[in-house]
C-alpha atoms as one frame of an Amber mdcrd trajectory, in Angstrom:
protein
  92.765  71.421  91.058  93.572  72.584  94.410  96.863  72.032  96.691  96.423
  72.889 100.158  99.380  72.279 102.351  99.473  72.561 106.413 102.735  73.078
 107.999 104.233  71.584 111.022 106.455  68.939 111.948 106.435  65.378 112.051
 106.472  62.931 114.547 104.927  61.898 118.264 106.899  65.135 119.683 105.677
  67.610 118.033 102.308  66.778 118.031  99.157  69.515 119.342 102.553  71.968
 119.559 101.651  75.414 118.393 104.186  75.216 115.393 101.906  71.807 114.107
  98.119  73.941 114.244  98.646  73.673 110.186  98.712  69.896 110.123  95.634
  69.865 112.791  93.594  72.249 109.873  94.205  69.202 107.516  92.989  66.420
 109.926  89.814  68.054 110.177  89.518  69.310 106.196  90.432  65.580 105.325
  87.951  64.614 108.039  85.238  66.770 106.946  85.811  66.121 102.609  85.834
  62.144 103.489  89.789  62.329 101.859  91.297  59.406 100.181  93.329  57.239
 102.731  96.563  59.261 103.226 100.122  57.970 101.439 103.409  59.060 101.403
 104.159  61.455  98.598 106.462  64.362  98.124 108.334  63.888 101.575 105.018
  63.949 103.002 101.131  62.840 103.657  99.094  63.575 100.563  95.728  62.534
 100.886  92.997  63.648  97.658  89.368  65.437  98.689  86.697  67.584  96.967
  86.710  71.364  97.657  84.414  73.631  96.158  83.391  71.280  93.344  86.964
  70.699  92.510  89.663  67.779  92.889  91.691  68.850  95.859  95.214  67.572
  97.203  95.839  67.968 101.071  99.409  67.956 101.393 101.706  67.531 105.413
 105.406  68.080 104.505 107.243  65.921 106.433 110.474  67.343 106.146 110.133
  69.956 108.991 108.942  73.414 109.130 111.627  74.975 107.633 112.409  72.671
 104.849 109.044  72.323 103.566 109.703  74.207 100.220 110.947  71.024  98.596
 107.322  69.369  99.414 105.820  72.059  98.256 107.478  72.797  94.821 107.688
  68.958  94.275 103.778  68.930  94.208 103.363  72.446  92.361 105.470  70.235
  89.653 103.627  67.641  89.335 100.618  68.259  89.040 101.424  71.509  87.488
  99.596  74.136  89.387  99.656  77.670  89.445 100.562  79.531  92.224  96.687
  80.877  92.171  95.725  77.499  93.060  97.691  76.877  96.126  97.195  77.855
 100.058  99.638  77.237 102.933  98.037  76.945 106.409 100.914  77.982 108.722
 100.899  79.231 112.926 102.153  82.698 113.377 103.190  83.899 116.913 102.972
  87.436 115.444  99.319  87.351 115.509  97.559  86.070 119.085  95.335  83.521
 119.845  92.149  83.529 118.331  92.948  85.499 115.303  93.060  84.430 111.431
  95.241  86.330 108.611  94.544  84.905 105.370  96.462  86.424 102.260  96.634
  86.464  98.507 100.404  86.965  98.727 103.088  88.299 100.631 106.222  88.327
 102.872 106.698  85.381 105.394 106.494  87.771 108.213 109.591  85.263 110.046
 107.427  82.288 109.586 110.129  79.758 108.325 108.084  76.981 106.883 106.559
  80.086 104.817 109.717  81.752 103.536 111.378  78.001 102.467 108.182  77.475
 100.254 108.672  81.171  98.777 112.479  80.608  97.927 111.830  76.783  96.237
 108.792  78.642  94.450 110.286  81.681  93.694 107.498  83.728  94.289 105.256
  85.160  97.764 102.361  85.247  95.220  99.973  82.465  97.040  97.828  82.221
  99.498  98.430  81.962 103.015  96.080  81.253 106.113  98.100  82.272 109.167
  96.922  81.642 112.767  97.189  83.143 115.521  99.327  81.101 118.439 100.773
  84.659 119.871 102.067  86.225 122.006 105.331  84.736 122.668 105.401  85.798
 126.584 108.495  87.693 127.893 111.621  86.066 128.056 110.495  82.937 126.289
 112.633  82.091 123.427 110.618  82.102 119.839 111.447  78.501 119.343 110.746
  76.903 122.722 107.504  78.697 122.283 106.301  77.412 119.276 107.365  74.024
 119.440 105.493  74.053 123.024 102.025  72.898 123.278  98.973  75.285 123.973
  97.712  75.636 127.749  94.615  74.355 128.633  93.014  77.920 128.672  94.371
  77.845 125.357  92.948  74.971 123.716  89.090  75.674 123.439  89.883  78.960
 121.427  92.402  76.921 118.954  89.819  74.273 118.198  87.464  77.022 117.397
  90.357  78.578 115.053  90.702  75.087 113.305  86.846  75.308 112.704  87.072
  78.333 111.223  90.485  78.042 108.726  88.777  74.565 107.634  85.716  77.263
 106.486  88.053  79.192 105.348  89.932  76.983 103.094  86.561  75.626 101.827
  85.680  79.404 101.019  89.059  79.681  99.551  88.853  76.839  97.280  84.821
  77.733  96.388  84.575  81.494  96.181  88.527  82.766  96.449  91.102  84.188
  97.978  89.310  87.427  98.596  86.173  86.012  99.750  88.266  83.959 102.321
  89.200  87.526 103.663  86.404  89.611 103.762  84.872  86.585 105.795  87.224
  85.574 107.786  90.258  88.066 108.692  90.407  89.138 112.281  88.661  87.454
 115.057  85.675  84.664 116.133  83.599  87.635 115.792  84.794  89.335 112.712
  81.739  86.961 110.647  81.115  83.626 108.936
């Protein structure tokens, strides 16, 4: 089985910010695998899909970015997953628009959502699919920024991003983690 988890934060205020782009990659994977109705389930939306020939569980922490270890570790628990079989799809402001990162492992690279799931887990060693919502422009705050929403210019090059870490997680969960970067790292133009 698989456990793919967006991050981002709940609610009517936070929606199509930059800090929710994980939760939009699980709309359109849940829209695109005909998911199970969505429930509540480890302080969050679970809903259950296909990937790659294999049982899949789409998982939207609600307990805020930087609490979403508990959601995470909760499901690692119980369905009792290896850390090989999970992926967190996560902004990063680091990286700028219209660029995927995808990793086997590694540091959180300041992205709070991913260093809460890393301390619950007690690892780095899974996957993670950052995208690019970056740069934060001078003398914006970090915060304000990614709990903004994306400018209009913005928004055609995020929906192709979406596209693309959906692929992405379906290569993931089909072919691997390595696959998923040889095809995907870098930019629109960088394959697929």
């Amino acid at each position: 089985m698989k456990l793919v988890v967006g991050l981002g934060n709940p609610g009517k205020k936070y929606e199509e910010t930059r800090h929710n782009v994980g939760f939009e990659v699980l709309d359109r994977l849940a829209a695109e695998c005909s998911a199970d109705p969505p429930r509540n389930k480890f302080d969050g939306v679970l809903r259950q899909c296909r990937l790659g020939g294999d049982s899949a569980r789409l998982l939207a922490p609600h307990t805020y970015m930087n609490l979403s270890g508990g959601s995470v570790l909760a499901a690692v628990d119980f369905y009792k997953l290896s850390l090989a079989e999970l992926i967190v799809v996560c902004d990063d402001f680091n990286l700028p628009v219209g660029r995927l990162r995808i990793r086997a492992s590694g540091s959180d690279g300041g992205q709070k959502g991913l260093a809460d799931i890393a301390r619950r887990l007690g690892s780095n060693g899974f996957a993670r699919l950052r995208i690019g919502i970056g740069p934060v422009p001078d003398r914006w705050n970090a915060a304000d920024f990614v709990l903004g929403k994306f400018t209009k210019a913005e928004r055609p090059e995020i929906d192709l991003q979406v596209a693309r870490a959906t692929d992405a997680v379906r290569t993931w969960a089909a072919e691997g983690v390595d696959e998923a970067m040889c095809r995907y790292n870098g930019g629109a133009d960088s394959g697929n």
